[in-house]
C-alpha beads as a LAMMPS data file, in Angstrom:
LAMMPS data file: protein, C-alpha beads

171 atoms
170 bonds

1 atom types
1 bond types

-500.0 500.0 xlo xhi
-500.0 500.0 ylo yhi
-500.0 500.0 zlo zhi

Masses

1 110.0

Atoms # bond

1 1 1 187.334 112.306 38.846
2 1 1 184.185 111.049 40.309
3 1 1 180.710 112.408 40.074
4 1 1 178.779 112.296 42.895
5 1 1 174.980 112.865 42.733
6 1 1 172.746 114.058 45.397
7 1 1 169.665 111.305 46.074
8 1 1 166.354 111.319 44.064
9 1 1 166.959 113.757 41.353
10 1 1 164.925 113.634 38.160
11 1 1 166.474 112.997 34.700
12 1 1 166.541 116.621 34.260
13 1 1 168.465 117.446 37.545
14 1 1 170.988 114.639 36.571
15 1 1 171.788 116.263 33.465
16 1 1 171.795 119.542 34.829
17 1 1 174.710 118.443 37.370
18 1 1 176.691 116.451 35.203
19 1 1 177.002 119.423 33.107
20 1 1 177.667 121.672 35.234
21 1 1 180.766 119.177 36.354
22 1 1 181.805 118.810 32.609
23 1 1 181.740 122.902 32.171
24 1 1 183.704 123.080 35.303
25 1 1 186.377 120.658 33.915
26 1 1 186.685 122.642 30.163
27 1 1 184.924 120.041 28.529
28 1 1 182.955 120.853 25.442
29 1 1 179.524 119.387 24.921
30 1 1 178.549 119.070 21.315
31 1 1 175.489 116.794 22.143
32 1 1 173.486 116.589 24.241
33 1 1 170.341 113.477 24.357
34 1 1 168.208 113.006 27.410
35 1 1 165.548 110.993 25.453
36 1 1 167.246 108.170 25.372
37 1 1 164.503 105.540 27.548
38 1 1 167.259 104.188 29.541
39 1 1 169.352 107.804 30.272
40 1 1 171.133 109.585 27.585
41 1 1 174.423 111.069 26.801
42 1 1 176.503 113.962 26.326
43 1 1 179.129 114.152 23.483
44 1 1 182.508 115.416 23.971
45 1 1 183.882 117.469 21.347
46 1 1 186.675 115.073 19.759
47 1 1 190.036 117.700 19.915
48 1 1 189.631 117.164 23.871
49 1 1 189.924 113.196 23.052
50 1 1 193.435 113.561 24.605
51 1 1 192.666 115.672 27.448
52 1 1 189.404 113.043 27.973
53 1 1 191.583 110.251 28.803
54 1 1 193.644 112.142 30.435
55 1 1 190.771 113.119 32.864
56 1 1 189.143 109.662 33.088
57 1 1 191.725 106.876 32.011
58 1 1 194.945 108.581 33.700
59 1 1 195.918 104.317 34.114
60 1 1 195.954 104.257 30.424
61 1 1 198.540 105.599 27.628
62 1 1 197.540 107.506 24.380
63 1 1 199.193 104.708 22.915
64 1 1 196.736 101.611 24.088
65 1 1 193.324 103.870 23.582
66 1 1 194.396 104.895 20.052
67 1 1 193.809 102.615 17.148
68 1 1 193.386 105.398 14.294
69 1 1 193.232 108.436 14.968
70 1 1 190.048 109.331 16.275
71 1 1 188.879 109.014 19.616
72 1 1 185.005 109.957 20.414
73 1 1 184.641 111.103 24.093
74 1 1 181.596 110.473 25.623
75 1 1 179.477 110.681 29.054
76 1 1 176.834 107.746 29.098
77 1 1 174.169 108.646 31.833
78 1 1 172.212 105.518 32.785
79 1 1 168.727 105.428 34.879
80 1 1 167.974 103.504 37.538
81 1 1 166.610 100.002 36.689
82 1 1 167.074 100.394 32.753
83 1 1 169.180 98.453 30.525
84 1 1 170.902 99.573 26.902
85 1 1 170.562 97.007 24.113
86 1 1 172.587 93.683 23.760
87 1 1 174.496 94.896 21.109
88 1 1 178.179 95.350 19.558
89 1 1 179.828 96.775 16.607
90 1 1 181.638 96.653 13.809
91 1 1 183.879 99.838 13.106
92 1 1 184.523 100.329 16.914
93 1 1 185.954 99.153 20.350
94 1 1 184.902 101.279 23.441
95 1 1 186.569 101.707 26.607
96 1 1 183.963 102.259 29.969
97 1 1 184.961 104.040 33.404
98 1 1 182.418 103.995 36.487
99 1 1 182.843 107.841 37.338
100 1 1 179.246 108.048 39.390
101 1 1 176.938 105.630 40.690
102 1 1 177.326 101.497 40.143
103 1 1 176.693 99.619 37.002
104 1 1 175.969 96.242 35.401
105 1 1 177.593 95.399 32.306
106 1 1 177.428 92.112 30.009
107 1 1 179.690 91.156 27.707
108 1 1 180.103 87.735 25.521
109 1 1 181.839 86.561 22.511
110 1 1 178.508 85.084 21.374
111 1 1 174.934 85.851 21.287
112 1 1 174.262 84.433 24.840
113 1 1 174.630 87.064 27.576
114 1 1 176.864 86.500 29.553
115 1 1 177.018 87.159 33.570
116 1 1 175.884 90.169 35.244
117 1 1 179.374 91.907 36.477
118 1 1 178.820 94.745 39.114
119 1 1 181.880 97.884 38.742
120 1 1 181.508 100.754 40.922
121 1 1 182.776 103.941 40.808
122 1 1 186.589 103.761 39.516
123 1 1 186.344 100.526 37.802
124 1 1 186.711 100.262 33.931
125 1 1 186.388 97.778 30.928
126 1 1 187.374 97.775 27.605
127 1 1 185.522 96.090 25.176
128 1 1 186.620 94.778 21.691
129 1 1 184.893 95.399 18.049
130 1 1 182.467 92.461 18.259
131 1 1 182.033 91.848 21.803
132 1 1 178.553 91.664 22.740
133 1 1 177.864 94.151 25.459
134 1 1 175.093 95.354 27.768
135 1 1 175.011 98.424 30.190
136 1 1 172.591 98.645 33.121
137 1 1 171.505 100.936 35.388
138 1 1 170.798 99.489 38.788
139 1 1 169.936 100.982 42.106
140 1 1 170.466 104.342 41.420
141 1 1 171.818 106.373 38.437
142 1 1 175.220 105.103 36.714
143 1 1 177.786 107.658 34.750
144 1 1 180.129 106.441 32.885
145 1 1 183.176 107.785 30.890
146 1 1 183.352 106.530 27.588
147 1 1 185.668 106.480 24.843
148 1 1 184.999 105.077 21.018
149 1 1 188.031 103.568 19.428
150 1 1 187.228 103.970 16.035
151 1 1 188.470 101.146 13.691
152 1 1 188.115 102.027 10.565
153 1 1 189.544 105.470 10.311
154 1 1 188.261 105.797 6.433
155 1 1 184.589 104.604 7.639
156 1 1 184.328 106.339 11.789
157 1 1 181.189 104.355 13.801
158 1 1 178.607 105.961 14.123
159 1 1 174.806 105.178 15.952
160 1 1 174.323 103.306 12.593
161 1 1 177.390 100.960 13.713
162 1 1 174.950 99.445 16.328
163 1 1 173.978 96.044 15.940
164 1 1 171.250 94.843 18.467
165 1 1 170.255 91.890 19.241
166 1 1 167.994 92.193 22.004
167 1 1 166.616 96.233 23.222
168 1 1 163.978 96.071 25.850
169 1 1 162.235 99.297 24.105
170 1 1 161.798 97.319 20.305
171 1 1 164.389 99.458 18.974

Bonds

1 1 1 2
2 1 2 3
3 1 3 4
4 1 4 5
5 1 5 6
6 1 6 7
7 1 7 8
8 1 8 9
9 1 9 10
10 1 10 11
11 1 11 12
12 1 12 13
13 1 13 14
14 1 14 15
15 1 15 16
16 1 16 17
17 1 17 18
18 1 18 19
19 1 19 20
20 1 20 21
21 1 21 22
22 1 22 23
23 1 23 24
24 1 24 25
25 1 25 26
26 1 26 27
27 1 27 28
28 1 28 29
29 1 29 30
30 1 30 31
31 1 31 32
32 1 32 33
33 1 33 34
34 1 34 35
35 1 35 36
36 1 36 37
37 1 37 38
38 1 38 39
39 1 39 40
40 1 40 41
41 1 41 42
42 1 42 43
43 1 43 44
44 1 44 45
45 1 45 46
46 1 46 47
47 1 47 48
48 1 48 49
49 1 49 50
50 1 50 51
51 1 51 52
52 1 52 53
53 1 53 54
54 1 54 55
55 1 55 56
56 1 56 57
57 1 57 58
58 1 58 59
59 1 59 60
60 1 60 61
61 1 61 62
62 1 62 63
63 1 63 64
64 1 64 65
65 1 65 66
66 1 66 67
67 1 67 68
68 1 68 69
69 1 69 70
70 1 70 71
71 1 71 72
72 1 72 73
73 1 73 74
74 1 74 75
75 1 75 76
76 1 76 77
77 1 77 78
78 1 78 79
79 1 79 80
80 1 80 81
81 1 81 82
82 1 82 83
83 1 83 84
84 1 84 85
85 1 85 86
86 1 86 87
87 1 87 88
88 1 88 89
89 1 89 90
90 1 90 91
91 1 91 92
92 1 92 93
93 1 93 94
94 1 94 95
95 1 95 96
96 1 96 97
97 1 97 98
98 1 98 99
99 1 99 100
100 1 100 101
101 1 101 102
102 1 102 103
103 1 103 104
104 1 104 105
105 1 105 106
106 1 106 107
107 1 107 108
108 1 108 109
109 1 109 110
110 1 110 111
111 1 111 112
112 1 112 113
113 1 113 114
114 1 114 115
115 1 115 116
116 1 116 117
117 1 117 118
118 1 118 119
119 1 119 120
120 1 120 121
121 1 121 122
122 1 122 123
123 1 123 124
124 1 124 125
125 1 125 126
126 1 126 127
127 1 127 128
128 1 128 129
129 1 129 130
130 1 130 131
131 1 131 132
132 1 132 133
133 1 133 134
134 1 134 135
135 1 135 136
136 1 136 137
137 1 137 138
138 1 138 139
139 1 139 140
140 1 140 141
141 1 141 142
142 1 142 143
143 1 143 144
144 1 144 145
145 1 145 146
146 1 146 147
147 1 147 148
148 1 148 149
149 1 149 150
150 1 150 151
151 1 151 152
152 1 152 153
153 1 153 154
154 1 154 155
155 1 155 156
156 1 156 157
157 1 157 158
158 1 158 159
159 1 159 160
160 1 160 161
161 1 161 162
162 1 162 163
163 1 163 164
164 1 164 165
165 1 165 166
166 1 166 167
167 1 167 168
168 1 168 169
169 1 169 170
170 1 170 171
C-alpha cells in the first residue's frame, strides 16, 4: 500500500489523511504526535504487529522481522526539508518502508554520517541495533512504515532508547 498525498497540505491535513487511510485499513492508532519539529508519528497498536507487516513488508516473513516477541508498528510522517536526529539504539533494530512521498536516510557503523541515499515510494531498509541512522524529509512530505524489533524482550526500547548524536532542534 502506498499513500498518496494531494500537494501543499499543512501538517494538520497530512495527519488528517494518513489517518483516515490507517482507519480505512483496521489499523488501531494508540498515539498519535504531530509536535514532533520534523513531522510526527502515529503508533500502531502492537496485536496488529502481524497484520502490520503483513500490510507493509508482504517481501518479508514473520520469521526475519521477529527477534523477541514484540514488534512496535509505527507510521513516521516526515516534513518537507527536516531531518530526525543522527542517532541509534541499543534495545532495538527497525525496519523502514517508503509508503508516500521520497526520503533521505543515513546510516553508518560509526559516528561519521554516512551518504545521503534517496528511496522512494516502495523501497525499504532495515537497520541494525547500533547503526547510526538519519531520516529526512526532502521535497515534499515522506511516510514511512516502520517496525521496532525489540531486542531485549525483558527491557522493550522505548523513546529513552535514543541515543543522539547530532539533532538539528538541541534535543
Amino acid at each position: 500500500m502506498n499513500i498518496t498525498l494531494s500537494n501543499n497540505l499543512d501538517k494538520t491535513a497530512v495527519f488528517e489523511e494518513i489517518a483516515a487511510v490507517l482507519k480505512k485499513e483496521n489499523f488501531t492508532v494508540v498515539k498519535q504526535d504531530q509536535t514532533r519539529p520534523w513531522g510526527g508519528f502515529f503508533v500502531i497498536e502492537e496485536s496488529q504487529a502481524n497484520a502490520f507487516a503483513a500490510q507493509f513488508f508482504p517481501h518479508l516473513n514473520m520469521s526475519e522481522i521477529q527477534i523477541t516477541n514484540k514488534l512496535s508498528p509505527k507510521i513516521l510522517v516526515v516534513a518537507p526539508n527536516k531531518r530526525l536526529s543522527w542517532q541509534f539504539h541499543h534495545r532495538r533494530a527497525e525496519i523502514w518502508k517508503v509508503i508516500g512521498g521520497t526520503v533521505g536516510v543515513k546510516t553508518s557503523n560509526t559516528d561519521e554520517e554516512g551518504e545521503i541515499q534517496e528511496l522512494s515510494s516502495g523501497k525499504f531498509i532495515q537497520l541494525d541495533k547500533g547503526e547510526r541512522h538519519r531520516l529526512i524529509g526532502l521535497d515534499s512530505w515522506g511516510i514511512v512504515a516502520e517496525i521496532w524489533q525489540h531486542t531485549d524482550s525483558e527491557n522493550p526500547s522505548d523513546e529513552d532508547d535514543i541515543v543522539r548524536l547530532q539533532d538539528d532542534f538541541g534535543r
